[in-house]
Structure formats: structure tokens, C-alpha cells
N, C-alpha and C positions, 0 to 999 in steps of 0.2 A: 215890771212885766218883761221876760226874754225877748229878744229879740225872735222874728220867724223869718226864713226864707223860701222861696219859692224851687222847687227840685232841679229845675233848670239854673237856679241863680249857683247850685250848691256844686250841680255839672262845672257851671263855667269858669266855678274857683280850683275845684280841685279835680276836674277831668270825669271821664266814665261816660258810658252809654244812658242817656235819659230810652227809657220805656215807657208807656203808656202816661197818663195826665203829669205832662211837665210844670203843669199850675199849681200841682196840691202843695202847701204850703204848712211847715215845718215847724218846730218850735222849740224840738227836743229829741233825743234817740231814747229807745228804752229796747227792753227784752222782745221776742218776740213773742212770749207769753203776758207782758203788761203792759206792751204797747197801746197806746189810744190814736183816733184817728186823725189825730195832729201831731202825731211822731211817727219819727225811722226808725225802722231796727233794719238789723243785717243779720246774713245768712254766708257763716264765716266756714261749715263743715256741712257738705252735702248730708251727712246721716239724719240731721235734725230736718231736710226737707219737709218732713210733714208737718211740721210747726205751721207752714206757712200758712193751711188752708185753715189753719182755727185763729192767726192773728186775728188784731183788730188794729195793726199800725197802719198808717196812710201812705205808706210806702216803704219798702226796702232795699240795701245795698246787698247787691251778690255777685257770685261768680258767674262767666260765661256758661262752662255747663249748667247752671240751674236759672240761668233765665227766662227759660219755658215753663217755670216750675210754678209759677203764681200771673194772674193776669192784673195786679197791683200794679199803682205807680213802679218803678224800679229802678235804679241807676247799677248798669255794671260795667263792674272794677277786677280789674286782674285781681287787685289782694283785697279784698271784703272787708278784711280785719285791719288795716291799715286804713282805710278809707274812714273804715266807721269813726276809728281814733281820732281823723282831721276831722270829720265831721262834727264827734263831742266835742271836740278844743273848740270850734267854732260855736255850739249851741250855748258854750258854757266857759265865756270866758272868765279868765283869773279876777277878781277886784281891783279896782284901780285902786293906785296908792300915789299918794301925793307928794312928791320931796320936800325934802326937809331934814332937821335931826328936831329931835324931841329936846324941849328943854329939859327934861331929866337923863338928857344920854353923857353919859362922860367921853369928852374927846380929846387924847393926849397929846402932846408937845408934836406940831409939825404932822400929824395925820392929814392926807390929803382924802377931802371926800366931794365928785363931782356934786354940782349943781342940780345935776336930775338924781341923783341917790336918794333913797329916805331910809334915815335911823329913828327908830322905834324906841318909845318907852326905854330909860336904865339900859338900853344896851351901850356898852364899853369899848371906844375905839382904842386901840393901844399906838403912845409913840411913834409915828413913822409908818405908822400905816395907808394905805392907796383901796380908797373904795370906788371903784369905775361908774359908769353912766350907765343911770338906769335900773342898779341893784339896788336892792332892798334888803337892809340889815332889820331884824325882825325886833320885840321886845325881848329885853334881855340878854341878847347873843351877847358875846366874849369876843373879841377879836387883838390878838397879841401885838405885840409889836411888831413893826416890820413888815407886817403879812401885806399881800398884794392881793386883791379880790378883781377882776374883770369887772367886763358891763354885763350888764343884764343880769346878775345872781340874784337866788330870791334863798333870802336864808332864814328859813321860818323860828320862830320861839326858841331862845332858848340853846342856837349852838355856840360850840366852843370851836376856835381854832385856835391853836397857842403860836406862839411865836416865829418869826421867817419861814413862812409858809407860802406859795405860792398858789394863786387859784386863777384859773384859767376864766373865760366869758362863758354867761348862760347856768352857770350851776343853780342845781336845787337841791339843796340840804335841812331835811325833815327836821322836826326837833329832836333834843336829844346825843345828838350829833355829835362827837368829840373827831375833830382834826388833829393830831400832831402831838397826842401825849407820847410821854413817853415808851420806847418801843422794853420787852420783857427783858432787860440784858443785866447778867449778873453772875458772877465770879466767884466759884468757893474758894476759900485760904482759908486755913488755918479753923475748919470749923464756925465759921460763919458768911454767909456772903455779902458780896461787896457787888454792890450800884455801877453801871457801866454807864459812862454819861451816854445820852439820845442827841450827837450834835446833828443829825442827819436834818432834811425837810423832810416835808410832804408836798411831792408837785402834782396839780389834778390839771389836767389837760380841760379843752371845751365840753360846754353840752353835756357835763356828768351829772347824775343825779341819785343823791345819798338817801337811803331810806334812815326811817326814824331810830334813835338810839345805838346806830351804826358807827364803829369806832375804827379810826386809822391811824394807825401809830408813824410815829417820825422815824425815819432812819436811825441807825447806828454810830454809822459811819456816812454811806452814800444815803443820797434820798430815797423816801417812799414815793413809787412811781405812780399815780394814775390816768390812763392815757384816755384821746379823745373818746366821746360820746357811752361810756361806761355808764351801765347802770345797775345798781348796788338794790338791793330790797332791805326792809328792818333788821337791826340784831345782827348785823356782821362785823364780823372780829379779822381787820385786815392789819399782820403783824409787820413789825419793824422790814426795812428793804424789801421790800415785796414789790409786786412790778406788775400790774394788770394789762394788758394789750388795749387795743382802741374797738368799740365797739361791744365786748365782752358782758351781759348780763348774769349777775347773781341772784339768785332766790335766797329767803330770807334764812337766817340760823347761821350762814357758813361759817366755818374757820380756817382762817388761810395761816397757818404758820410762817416763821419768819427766811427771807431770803428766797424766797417762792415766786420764778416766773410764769406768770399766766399768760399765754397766747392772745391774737386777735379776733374776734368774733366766737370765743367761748362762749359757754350756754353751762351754769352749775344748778344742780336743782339745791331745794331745799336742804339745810342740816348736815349738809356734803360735807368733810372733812378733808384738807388737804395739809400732809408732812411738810415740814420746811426743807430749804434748800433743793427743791425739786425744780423741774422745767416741764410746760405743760405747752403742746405746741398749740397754733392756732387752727382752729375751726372744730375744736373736743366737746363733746357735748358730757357730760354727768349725772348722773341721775341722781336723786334726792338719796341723803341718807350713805352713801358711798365714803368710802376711805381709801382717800388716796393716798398710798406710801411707797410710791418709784414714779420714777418721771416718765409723759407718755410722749414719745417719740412722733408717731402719725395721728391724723386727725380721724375721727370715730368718735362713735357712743360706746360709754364705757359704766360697768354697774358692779356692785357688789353688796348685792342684799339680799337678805334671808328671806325668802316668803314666808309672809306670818300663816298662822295653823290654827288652832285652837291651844289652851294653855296644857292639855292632857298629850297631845302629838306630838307640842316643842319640846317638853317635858322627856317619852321617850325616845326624840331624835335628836338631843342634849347627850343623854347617857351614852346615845353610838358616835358622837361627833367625840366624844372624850375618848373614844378611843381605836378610833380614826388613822393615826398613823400606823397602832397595833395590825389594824385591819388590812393595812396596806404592807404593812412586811410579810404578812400570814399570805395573802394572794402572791406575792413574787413567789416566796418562798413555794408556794402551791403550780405556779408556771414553771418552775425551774424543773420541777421533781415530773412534772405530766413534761418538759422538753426531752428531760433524759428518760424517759419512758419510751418516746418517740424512735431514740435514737438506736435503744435496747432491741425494740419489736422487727 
């Protein structure tokens, strides 16, 4: 059975205004459409205010303007949405895990793994490896030689990181995971191409957190950079020398080409695309689906998408996009001749 807290105990961990019965006592956070009267929900975007009067939670987190908004328990918090997140981590902590290695994990020549670490099931410590206090190597994982892992990582099912790799404290890396393959490099001659060795790392700073089947390629030459508190969503394709800022989250899908600085506290949506050898400064937000191909200088939202239509409109505004630049010599052409008309009269 969860643990429960009492609204005031949840005040006095993580701060905010207690409101009406400081006693009601907690168990869980849900929606504000499934909530029961033994759970929180929060009210993160004033529009959904009318939600409140049909819950049935036994209390909620909100903002100062909508604390008049419900006569519920209530605790308020500058950020709602922050709040709630520490709130979930607390209703619903991670499983404790026990140190140790599993007597089926292979551990190579001279790998160093602290006393409070646990290695999982078949998973593979490589040669010279440094597993810090506290991390958790999952079933299966891959760990190369050399690699340094921090304290606290929890590296679920199944990833890979290949060789001289560095990994900062705190990481979570989903399954699926590939650290440090090698990055797309190759050379035509003579009608075939030729393998450019990947001698580069992959360095990830603190606090970062890899969604599932999310791939980071090793440098070239210099390292693949990822800096603190970074967090990555599933299915990201991050290429050789690339360089993410600290702070920076990704949605899922993207692709970052190689040699590509990303700024600090970026914001990329969904399936975004970005060209290699670009510079992208800090504080750019992107909207999902965008193509980035020149580097953006100042910080801003930045988009490049077609709004979708029905398939008969795209259809005929396809045929006028194809000819589109026609369109646009015929209008100069059409200014020139109405300026010298001007100039006539």
C-alpha cells in the first residue's frame, strides 16, 4: 500500500500556500477528471478552471490567480506544474534496488564497481570500467571499456554504451539506448566509400535523461558533447560532434545532424529537423516538424510548417507552389511596368 500524506506534511516539503483542511490526507495525484477523494490533482492552465467544480480530488495544486477558484483543500504554488511533478515523485517513488552484481553479469579485467551499485542479470561490464555509487546497471546493458558512469545512474534494460565514454552523476537512460556508436563518417575514392574511424567520445554532463531507443553517436575527431541537466525524449538521432547546451529539452523523433551546436535552455518540438554544422543560440524554442537549415543567431520561436488542409486544397495549392517562383517574376515584372507607367502620367 502507498504511502499517504497529510496537505500540510506535502506544504512543508516542498513549500506553497496550504488553503482550506490542511488534514486531508493524500495518496496519489490523478487528473482532474479522475481524481478520487484521496488524491491531488493540479490546475496547471487557468482555461480548464471549470474542471474544478465537477472534480472529485480531495484537493488541488494551483496558481495564485485561481485560488479563489474552488473552496477544496488547496495548496498554492507559483508553478502548479512543477509542483505537481515533486508532488508525483513523492507519491510514487522509483523501486528500491539492492546492490550487488548478479551472478550472471560478466565483469572484465580491473572494472571498478562501488559497493552500493547493482548490476542486473547478463549485463556486461567492459575492462576498466568505473561504475559510481548508487547506479544501477539494468538487465542486459552493454557497458564498453573504459567508460566512467557517476553516482546515481539508473540505466534501465538493455543499453548500450561503447567504449571511453564518459557519463556524468544522476543519468536515466531508457532502454534501447545506444551511447557512443559510431558517428555517419565516410569518404568517397575511387567509387566506393571508405570508413572514417569514430575516435571522438561521447561526454554527458549531470542530471541528463535519454529517452528510449535514442541514439548518440561518438565523435569524429573531438567529442560528442552533452551538457548538464539535458533531456532527450524517445527516437533521437544525435550525430557525431554535436554539442547540446545545459538545460536544453528535446521531443521525440528529432534529428540533429553532425557538428551542430545547440544552445542552452532550447526547447525542440517533435520530428524537428536540424542541418549539420549549424549554431543554434540559447534560449530558441522550435516547433515540431520544422527544418532547420542556417544557423539562428538570436533567441526566439522559430516554425516552418505547412498547415495541413484537406487532401483536395493541398492537392490544388501543390500545383500553385510549383510554380511559385514563376509567380513571383510575373508580379515584379507586373511592378516594374505599373512604376514606369507612374513615371509616364
Amino acid at each position: 500500500m502507498s504511502a499517504s500524506y497529510r496537505l500540510s506534511e506535502i506544504a512543508a516539503q516542498f513549500g506553497g500556500r496550504v488553503l482550506g483542511d490542511a488534514g486531508v490526507r493524500i495518496n496519489q495525484i490523478a487528473s482532474l477528471e479522475a481524481a478520487k477523494p484521496d488524491q491531488i490533482s493540479f490546475l496547471a492552465n487557468s482555461k480548464y478552471r471549470s474542471q474544478l467544480a465537477s472534480t472529485m480530488a480531495g484537493a488541488v495544486i494551483l496558481a495564485e490567480q485561481d485560488a479563489d477558484s474552488t473552496e477544496l483543500p488547496r495548496i498554492v504554488s507559483d508553478n502548479p506544474y512543477a509542483y505537481f511533478a515533486r508532488v508525483s515523485a513523492l507519491l510514487n517513488p522509483l523501486p528500491e534496488v539492492k546492490p550487488g552484481v548478479h551472478p550472471s553479469a560478466v565483469i572484465g579485467a580491473g572494472a571498478r564497481i562501488d559497493s552500493t551499485a547493482s548490476v542486473g542479470a547478463t549485463a556486461v561490464i567492459g575492462e576498466g570500467a568505473s561504475i559510481g555509487a548508487h547506479s544501477i546497471i539494468g538487465e542486459g546493458c552493454c557497458i564498453g571499456a573504459n567508460v566512467s558512469i557517476g553516482c546515481r545512474a539508473r540505466l534501465y534494460p538493455r543499453v548500450v554504451i561503447y567504449q571511453e565514454c564518459e557519463i556524468g552523476d544522476d543519468l536515466i537512460a531508457h532502454s534501447g539506448v545506444v551511447i557512443g556508436a559510431d558517428g555517419f563518417g565516410i569518404a568517397m575514392d575511387q567509387g566506393r566509400w571508405i570508413k572514417i574511424p569514430q575516435i571522438g567520445r561521447v561526454v554527458i554532463g549531470n542530471d541528463v535523461e535519454i529517452g528510449a531507443n535514442t541514439t548518440i553517436d561518438r565523435g569524429a575527431l573531438d567529442d560528442t558533447v552533452i551538457e548538464d541537466g539535458v533531456k532527450l525524449d524517445n527516437q533521437i538521432q544525435v550525430a557525431h560532434n554535436v554539442r547540446i547546451g545545459a538545460h536544453t529539452a528535446i521531443a521525440g523523433c528529432v534529428g540533429i545532424a553532425g557538428s551542430t551546436t545547440i544552445g542552452r535552455y532550447c526547447r525542440i518540438g517533435g520530428s524537428a529537423g536540424i542541418l549539420g554544422h549549424l549554431k543554434i543560440a540559447d534560449h530558441v524554442e522550435i516547433a515540431a516538424f520544422t527544418l532547420i537549415g542556417k544557423s539562428i543567431h538570436e533567441a526566439g520561436s522559430y516554425a516552418a510548417i505547412f498547415p495541413f488542409s484537406s487532401a483536395e486544397d493541398w492537392r490544388k495549392n501543390t500545383v500553385h507552389l510549383r510554380h511559385l517562383d514563376d509567380l513571383v517574376k510575373r508580379v515584379k515584372t507586373l511592378q516594374h511596368e505599373i512604376e514606369s507607367l507612374k513615371l509616364k502620367s
